[in-house]
C-alpha positions in Angstrom: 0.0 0.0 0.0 3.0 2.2 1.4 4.6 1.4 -2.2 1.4 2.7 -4.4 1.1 5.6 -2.5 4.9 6.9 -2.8 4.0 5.7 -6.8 0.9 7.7 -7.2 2.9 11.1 -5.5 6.1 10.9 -7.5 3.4 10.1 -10.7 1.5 13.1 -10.1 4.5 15.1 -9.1 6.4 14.7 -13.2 2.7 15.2 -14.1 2.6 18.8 -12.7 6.2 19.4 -13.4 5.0 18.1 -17.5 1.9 20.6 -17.1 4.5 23.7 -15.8 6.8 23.0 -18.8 4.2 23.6 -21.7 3.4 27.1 -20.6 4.8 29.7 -22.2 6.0 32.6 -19.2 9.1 33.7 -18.2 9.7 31.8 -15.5 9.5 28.9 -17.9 11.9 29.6 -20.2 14.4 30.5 -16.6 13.5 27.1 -15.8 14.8 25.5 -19.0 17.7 28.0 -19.2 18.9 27.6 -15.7 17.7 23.9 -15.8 20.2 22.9 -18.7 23.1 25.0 -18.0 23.1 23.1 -14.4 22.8 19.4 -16.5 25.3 20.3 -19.2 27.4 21.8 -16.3 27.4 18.5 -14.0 27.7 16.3 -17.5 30.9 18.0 -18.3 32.2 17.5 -14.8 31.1 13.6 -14.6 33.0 12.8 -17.5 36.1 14.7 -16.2 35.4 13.0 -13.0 35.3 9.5 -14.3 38.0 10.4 -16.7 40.8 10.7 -14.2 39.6 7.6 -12.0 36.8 9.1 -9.7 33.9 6.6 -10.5 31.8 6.8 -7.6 31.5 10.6 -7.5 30.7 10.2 -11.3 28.0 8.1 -10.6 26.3 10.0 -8.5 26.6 13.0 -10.5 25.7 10.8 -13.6 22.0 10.5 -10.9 21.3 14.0 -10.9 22.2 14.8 -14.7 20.0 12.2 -16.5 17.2 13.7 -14.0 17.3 17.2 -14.9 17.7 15.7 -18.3 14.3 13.9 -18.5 12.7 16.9 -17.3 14.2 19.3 -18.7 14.2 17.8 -22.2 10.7 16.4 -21.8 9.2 20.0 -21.0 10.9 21.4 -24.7 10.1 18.6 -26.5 6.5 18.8 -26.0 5.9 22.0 -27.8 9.0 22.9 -28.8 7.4 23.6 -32.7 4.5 26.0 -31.2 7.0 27.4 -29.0 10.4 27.8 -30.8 11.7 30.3 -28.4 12.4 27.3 -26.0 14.3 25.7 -28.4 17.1 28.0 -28.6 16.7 29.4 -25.0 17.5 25.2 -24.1 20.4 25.4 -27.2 22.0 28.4 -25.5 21.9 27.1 -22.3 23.5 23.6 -23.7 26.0 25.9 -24.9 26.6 28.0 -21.6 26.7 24.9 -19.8 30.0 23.6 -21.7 31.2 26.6 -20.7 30.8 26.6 -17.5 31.6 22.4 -16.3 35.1 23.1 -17.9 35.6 26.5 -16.1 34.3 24.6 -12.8 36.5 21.7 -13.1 39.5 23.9 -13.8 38.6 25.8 -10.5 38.0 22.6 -8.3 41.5 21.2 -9.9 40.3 17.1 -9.1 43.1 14.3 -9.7 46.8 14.6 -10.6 49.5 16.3 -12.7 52.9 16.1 -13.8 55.3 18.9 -14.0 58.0 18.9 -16.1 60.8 21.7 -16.4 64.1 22.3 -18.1 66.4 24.6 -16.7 70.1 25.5 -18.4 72.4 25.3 -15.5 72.9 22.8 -12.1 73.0 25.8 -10.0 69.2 26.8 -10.9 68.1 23.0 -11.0 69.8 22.3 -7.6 67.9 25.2 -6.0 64.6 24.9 -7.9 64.6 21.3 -6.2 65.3 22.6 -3.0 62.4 24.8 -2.8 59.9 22.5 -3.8 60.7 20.0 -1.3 61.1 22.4 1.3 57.6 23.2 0.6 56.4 19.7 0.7 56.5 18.2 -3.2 58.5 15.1 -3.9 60.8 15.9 -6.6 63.2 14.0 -9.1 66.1 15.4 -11.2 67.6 14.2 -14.6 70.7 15.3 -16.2 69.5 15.6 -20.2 71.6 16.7 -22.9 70.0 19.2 -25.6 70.9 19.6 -29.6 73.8 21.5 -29.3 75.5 18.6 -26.8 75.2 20.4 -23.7 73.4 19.5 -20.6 70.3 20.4 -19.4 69.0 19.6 -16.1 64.9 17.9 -15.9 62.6 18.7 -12.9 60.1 16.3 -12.7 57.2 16.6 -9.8 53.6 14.7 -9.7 51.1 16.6 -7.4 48.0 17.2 -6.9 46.2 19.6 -9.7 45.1 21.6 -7.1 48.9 22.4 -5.8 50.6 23.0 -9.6 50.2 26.9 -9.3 52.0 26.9 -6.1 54.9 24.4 -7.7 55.0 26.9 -11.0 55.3 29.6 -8.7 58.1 28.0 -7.1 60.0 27.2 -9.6 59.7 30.3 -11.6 60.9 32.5 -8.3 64.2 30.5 -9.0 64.5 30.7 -12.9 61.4 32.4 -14.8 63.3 31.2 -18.1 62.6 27.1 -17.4 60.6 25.4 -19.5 57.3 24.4 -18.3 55.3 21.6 -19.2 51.8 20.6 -17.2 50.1 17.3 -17.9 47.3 15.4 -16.7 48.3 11.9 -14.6 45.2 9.7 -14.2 46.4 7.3 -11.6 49.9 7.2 -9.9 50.7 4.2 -7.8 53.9 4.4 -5.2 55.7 7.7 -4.5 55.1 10.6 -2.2 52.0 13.6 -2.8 52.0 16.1 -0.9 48.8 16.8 0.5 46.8 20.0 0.1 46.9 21.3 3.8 49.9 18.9 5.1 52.6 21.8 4.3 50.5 24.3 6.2 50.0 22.5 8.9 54.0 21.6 9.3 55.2 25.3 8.7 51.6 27.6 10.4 51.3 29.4 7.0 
């Protein structure tokens, strides 16, 4: 009984949420706008999400997407020919909402990175390690050798996305003419990461 009853309220719930969707006011078309952008937004983030190993939280943002999806799309669909100013206010917000899950994802920073950098002399390399592990990042150093035969010295540091301004910084307050290279690490297995508040903790700052 308990069962039908939670049924017959979530039916006539998408019934009256279906019956808001094929009016025609402004607070409909805020709906689909707002409605979209927030889907396209968590779709763009899920796949990021899943892309560098975070399944769960994927999933569960996966939940919430295909929900505003079904009513979101459901309420242009149904009149979307009589009513064509819903169909670009739901392709603008589609758009808008690309936008916006890359621009959050870059600000949340999830998963891992790898910096690489290439500095001329040992001198610059020796110190450019020494700040970074003072500050908490595992580091190792290479000796390469460039066209011309002579040695350049690799920085190479794996860290947390959300740390690889603070490791740039670092290491262009030493030499601002290495070469920096930023790429994404979707799992790393063994070694040390430094952890986001672990180097304030240890030094108060």
């Amino acid at each position: 009984m308990r069962y039908h009853m939670e049924v017959f309220a979530l039916t006539h719930f998408f019934e009256v949420i279906g019956a808001f969707f094929t009016g025609a006011s402004l607070l409909v078309y805020l709906c689909i706008f707002f409605g979209k952008i927030l889907e396209v937004t968590l779709g763009t983030l899920r796949i990021v999400l899943i892309n560098r190993g975070e399944r769960i939280v994927g999933a569960c943002i996966a939940l919430i997407e295909v929900t505003l999806w079904l009513i979101v799309a459901a309420g242009v669909l149904a009149n979307y020919q009589s009513d064509p100013i819903k169909m670009f206010t739901y392709a603008f917000a589609f758009a808008l909402g690309n936008f916006m899950g890359s621009w959050l994802e870059e600000k949340l920073a999830f998963g891992l990175c790898s910096i690489q950098a290439v500095v001329m002399s040992r001198e610059k390399s020796d110190g450019i390690c020494a700040e970074l592990r003072k500050s908490g990042f595992g580091v190792t150093q290479l000796v390469t050798r460039g066209m011309d035969g002579t040695d350049r010295y690799l920085i190479m540091c794996t860290l947390r996305r959300k740390l690889s301004h603070e490791a740039i910084g670092i290491i262009q307050s030493v030499e601002q003419g290495a070469v920096i290279t930023v790429s994404d690490v979707k799992s790393q297995r063994g070694g040390y990461l430094r952890q986001a508040g672990s180097h304030r903790r240890r030094t108060g700052k």
